[in-house]
C-alpha positions in Angstrom: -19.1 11.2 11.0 -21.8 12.7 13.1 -24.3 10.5 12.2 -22.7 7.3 13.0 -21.8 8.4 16.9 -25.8 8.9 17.1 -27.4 6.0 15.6 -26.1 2.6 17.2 -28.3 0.1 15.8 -28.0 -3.7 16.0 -27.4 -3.8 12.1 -29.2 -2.9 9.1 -29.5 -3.9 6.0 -27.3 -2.8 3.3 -30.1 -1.7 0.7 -32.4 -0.2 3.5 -28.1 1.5 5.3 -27.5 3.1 1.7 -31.4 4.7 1.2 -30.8 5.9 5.0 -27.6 7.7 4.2 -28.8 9.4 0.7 -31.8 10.7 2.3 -29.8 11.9 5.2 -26.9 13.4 3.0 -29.6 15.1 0.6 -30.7 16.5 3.7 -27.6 17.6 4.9 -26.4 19.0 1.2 -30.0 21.0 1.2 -28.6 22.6 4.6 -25.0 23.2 3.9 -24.7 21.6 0.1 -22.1 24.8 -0.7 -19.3 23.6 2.2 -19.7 20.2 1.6 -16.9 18.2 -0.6 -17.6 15.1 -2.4 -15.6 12.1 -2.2 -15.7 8.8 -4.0 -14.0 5.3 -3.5 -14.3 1.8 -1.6 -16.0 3.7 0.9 -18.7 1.3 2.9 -21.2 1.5 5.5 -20.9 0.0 8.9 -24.0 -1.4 9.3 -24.0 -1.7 12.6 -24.0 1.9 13.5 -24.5 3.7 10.0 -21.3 5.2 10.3 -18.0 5.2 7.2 -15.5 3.3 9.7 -14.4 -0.2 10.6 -14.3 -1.5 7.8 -10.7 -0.9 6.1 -8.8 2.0 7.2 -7.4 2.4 3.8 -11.0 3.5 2.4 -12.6 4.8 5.9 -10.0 7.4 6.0 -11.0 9.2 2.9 -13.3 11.1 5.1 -11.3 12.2 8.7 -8.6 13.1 6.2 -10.1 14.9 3.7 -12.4 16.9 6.7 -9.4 17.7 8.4 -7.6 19.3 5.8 -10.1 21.5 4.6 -12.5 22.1 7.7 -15.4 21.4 5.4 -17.6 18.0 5.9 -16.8 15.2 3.2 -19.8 13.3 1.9 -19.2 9.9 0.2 -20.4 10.3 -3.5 -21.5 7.2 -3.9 -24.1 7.2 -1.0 -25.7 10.5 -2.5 -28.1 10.7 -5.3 -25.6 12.0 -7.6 -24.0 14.9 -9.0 -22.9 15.3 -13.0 -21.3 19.2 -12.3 -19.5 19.7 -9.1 -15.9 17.8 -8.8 -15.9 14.7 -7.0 -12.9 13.7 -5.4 -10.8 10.5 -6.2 -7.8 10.6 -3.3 -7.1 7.6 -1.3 -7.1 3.8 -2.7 -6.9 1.8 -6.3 -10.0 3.5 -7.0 -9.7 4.9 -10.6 -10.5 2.0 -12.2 -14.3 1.7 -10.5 -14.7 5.1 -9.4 -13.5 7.6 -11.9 -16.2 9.6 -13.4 -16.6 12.5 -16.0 -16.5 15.4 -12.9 -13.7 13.2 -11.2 -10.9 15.5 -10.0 -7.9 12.9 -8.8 -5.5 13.2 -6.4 -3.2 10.4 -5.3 -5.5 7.9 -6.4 -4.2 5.0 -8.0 -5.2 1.6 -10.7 -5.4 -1.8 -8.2 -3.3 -3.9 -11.9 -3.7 -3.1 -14.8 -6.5 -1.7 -16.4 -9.1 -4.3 -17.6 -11.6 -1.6 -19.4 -11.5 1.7 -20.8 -11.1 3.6 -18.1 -13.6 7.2 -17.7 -11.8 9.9 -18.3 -11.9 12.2 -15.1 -12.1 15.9 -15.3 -8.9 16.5 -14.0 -5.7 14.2 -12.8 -3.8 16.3 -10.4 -1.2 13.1 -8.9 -1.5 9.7 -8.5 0.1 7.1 -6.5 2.8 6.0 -8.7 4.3 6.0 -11.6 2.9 2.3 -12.6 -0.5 4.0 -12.6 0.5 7.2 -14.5 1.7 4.8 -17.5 -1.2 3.2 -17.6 -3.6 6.5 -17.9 -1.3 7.9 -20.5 -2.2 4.6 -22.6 -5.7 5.4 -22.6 -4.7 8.8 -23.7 -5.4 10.0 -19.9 -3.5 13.4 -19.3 -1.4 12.8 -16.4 1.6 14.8 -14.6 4.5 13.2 -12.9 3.3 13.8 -9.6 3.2 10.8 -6.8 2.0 10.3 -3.4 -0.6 8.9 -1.6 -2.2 11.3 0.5 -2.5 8.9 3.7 1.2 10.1 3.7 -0.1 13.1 5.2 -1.9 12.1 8.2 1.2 13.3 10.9 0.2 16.9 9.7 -3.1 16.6 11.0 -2.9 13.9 14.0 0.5 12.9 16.0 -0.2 10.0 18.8 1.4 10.9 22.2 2.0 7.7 22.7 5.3 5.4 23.9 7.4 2.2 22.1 5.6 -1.0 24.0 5.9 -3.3 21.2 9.1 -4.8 18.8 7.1 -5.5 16.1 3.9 -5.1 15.1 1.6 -7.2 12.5 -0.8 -5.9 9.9 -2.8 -8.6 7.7 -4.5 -7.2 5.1 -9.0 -7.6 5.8 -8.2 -10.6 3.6 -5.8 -12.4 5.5 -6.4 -11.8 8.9 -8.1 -14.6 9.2 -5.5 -16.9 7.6 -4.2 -19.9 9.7 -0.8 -18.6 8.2 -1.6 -15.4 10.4 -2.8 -17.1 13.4 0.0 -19.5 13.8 2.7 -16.8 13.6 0.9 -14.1 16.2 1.5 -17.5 18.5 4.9 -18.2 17.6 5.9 -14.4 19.0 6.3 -13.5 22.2 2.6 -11.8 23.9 5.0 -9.2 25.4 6.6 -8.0 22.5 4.2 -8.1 19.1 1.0 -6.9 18.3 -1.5 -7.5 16.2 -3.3 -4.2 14.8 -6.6 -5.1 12.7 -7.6 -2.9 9.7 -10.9 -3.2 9.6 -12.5 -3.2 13.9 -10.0 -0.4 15.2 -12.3 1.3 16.9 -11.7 5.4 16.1 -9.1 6.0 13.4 -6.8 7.6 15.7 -7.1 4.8 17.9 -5.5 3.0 14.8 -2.7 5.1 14.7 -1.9 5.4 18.4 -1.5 1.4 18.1 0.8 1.6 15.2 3.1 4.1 16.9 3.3 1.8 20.0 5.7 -0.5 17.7 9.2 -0.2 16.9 8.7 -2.2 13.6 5.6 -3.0 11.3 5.3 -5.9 9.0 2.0 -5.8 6.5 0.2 -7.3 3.9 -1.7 -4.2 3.7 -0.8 -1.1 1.3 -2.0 1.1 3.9 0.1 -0.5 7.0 3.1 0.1 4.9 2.1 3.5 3.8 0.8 4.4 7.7 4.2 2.9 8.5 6.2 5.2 6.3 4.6 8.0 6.8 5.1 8.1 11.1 8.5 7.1 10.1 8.4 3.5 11.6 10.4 0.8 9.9 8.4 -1.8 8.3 8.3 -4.5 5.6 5.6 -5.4 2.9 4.5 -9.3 3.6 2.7 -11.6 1.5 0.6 -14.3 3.7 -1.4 -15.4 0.9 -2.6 -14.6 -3.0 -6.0 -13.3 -1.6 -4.8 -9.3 -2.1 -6.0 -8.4 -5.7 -3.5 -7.2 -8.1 -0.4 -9.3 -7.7 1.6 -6.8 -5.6 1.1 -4.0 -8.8 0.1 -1.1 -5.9 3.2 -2.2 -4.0 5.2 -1.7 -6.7 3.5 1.6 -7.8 3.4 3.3 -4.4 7.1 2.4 -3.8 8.4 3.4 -7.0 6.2 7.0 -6.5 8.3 7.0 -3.0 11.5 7.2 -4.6 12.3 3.0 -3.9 12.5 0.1 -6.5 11.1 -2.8 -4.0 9.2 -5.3 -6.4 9.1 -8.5 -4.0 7.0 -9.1 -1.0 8.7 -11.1 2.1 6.9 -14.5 2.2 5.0 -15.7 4.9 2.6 -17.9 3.6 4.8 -21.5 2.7 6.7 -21.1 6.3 7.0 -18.9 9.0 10.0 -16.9 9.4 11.5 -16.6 13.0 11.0 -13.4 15.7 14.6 -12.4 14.9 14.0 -12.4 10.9 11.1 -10.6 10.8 12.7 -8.0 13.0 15.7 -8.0 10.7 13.9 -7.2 7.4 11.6 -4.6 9.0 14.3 -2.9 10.5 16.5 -2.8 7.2 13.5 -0.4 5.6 14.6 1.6 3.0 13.7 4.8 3.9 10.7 6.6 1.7 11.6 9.9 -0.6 8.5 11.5 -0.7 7.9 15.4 -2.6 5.1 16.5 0.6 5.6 20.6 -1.7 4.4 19.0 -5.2 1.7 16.4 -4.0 0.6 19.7 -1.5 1.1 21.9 -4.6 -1.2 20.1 -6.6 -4.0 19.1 -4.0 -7.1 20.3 -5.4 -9.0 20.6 -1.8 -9.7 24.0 -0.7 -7.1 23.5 2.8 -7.2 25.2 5.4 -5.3 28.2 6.0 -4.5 27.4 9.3 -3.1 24.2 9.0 0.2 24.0 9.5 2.1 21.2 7.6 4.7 19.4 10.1 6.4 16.2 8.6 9.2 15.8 10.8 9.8 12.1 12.1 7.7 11.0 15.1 9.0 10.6 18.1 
């Protein structure tokens, strides 16, 4: 985001970061308000340089993704003074819960467990993330097609790392494990040479993110979004569990995978004992591989794209 490769700061405040950025988006929205998109979700301000990055990839790339495939600048709803008539979009995260609103337009979105309130009802779901989600808006009496996908899936159409294999394996602790000694101890049972640890929430650049994650042969992650990055570039991976500190119980696992065509329920534990080099390799290479509909999630995206863009999912190199 423009701003944030302008204003490096030591760190500001939260309050005082958010009345900064709604003054500079009305600003920007009283320039260019008609080619600007909204977006809403876990989307938070680095303080340090008033910028939407580092600090969890899953949210942050909301905005590079959503810019990219339209060509128009996304604003983050929340850090605006409001809208009640033009759509704001609900795409990447277990968002609907929190975020949904009466002009929400969602796509690929999906619940975090299962619904502890009434949920808004959003002007329009286009898809969700999985079919766990989907039952659960149809319960509230939420109109919602059988269309799955997280749109992070989509990311090789619009950036492909030129990068080579230099690591076996590579590790991705959710923001609230990475500090585990569960994750510590294991990075220093592998070998330096041969495994990689790749943090979610200081990566520097997003593509900087996935250029590191393309470096590895295989991923292992506690993280929704290192499994979904992993599918997506076509790396063979496994979903971990180093701890109980991810909210849900594993219920977005289970809804992403059974949107991707795979009935994984079960994490692989790491948190009572450390499985060996060999047997992490093992179970990341024996990935089941994803069965994702790219036409009907692309057929229903309710972003003006770009007509240039041209849509290329084959594997990575």
């Amino acid at each position: 985001m423009a701003l944030g490769h302008h204003a490096h700061i030591m760190k500001t405040p939260k309050a005082l970061a958010k009345i900064v950025m709604q003054i500079y988006h009305t600003m920007y929205l009283a320039l260019r308000g008609e080619s600007c998109l909204y977006v809403n979700g876990a989307i938070h301000i680095n303080t340090e340089n008033l910028s939407f990055s580092e600090h969890n990839f899953g949210d942050d790339v909301n905005l590079p993704l959503v810019e990219a495939l339209t060509g128009q600048k996304a604003i983050p709803y929340k850090f605006t003074f409001g809208t009640r008539t033009k759509d704001v979009f609900l795409i990447i995260g277990s968002i609907i819960e929190d975020y949904s609103l009466p002009n929400a337009v969602i796509w690929g979105a999906g619940l975090i467990d299962i619904p502890s309130k009434k949920i808004t009802p959003p002007r329009k779901v286009c898809a969700v993330r999985g079919p766990l989600t989907r039952a659960e808006l149809l319960k509230q009496d939420i109109a919602c097609p059988e269309v799955y996908g997280d749109p992070a899936i989509l990311l090789p159409a619009i950036y492909r790392p030129g990068v080579s294999k230099k690591y076996r394996l590579g590790i991705i602790p959710h923001v609230a494990d990475k500090k585990l000694p569960a994750v510590q101890q294991l990075i220093q049972t592998l070998p330096p040479d041969d495994a990689t640890l790749i943090d979610m929430e200081k990566y520097g650049h997003w593509r900087l993110l996935l250029d590191r994650l393309c470096e590895c042969e295989t991923i292992i992650s506690s993280s929704l979004h290192g499994v979904v990055l992993a599918d997506a570039y076509q790396i063979p991976n496994r979903w971990v569990e180093f701890s109980d500190n991810v909210t849900g119980a594993g219920f977005k696992f289970r809804d992403y995978y059974a949107g991707s065509g795979r009935s994984i329920t079960t994490p692989l534990p790491i948190k009572d004992s450390l499985p060996s080099y060999h047997e992490l390799i093992t179970a990341a290479a024996a990935w089941e591989h994803p069965r994702f509909n790219y036409q009907a999630l692309l057929a229903a995206c309710p972003l003006p794209l770009r007509h240039d863009l041209k849509l290329d999912f084959a594997p990575s190199a």
